[in-house]
C-alpha positions in Angstrom: -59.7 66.4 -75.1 -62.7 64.2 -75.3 -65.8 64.2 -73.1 -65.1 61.2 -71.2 -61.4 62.5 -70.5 -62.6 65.8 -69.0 -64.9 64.2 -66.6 -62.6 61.7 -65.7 -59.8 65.1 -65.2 -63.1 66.4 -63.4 -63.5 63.1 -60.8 -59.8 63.3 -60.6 -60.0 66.8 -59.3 -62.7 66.2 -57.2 -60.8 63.4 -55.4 -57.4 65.3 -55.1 -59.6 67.7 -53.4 -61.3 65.1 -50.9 -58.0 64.1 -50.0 -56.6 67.2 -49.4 -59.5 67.8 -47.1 -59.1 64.7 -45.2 -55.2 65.3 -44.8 -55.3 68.4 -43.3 -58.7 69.0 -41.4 -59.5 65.1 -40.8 -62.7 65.9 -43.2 -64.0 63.5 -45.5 -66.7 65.6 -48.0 -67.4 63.2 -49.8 -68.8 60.7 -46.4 -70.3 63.5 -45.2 -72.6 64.4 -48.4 -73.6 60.7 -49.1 -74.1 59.1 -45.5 -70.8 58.1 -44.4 -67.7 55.9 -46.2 -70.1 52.4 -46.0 -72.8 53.9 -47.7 -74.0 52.9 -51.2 -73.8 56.3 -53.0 -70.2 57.4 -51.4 -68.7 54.2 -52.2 -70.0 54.7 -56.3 -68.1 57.9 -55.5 -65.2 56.7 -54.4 -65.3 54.5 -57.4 -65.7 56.6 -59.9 -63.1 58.8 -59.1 -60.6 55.8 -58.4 -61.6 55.3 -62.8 -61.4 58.0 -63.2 -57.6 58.2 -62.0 -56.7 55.0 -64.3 -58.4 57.0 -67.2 -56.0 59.6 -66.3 -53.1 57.8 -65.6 -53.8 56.0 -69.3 -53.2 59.4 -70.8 -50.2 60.4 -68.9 -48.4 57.9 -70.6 -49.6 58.7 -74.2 -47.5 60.5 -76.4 -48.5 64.0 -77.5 -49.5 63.4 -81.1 -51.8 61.0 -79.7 -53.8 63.4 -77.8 -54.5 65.7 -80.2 -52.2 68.7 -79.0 -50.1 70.5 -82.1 -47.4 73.3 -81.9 -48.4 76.0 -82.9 -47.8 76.9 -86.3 -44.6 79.7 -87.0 -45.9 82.4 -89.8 -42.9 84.0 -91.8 -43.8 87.1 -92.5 
């Protein structure tokens, strides 16, 4: 997995979390570190990890080989 891949898995996470918190205790984190939703700085946020999602969603759709991941190998022995 490649640098850009795990921060865009880390954005990802960091969003899915924000969400979570708004859906169940009406809490928006990421407003309430940067200054509210209309502020310049929560808005990048919000934009980032909306890339960050499409990064993702790009490799959902790739096959395996593609991302690097073998099987392990099988030793007879």
């Amino acid at each position: 997995m490649s640098t850009l891949q795990r921060i865009a898995l880390l954005l990802t996470v960091i969003g899915a979390l924000n969400w979570g918190l708004i859906g169940f205790f009406r809490f928006d984190l990421v407003a309430t570190i940067f200054g509210g939703q209309a502020s310049a700085f929560a808005r990048i946020v919000y934009a980032l990890v909306g890339i960050a999602g499409l990064i993702n969603l790009v490799l959902l759709f790739k096959p395996t080989e593609e991302l690097g991941r073998t099987e392990p190998k099988m030793s007879r022995t």
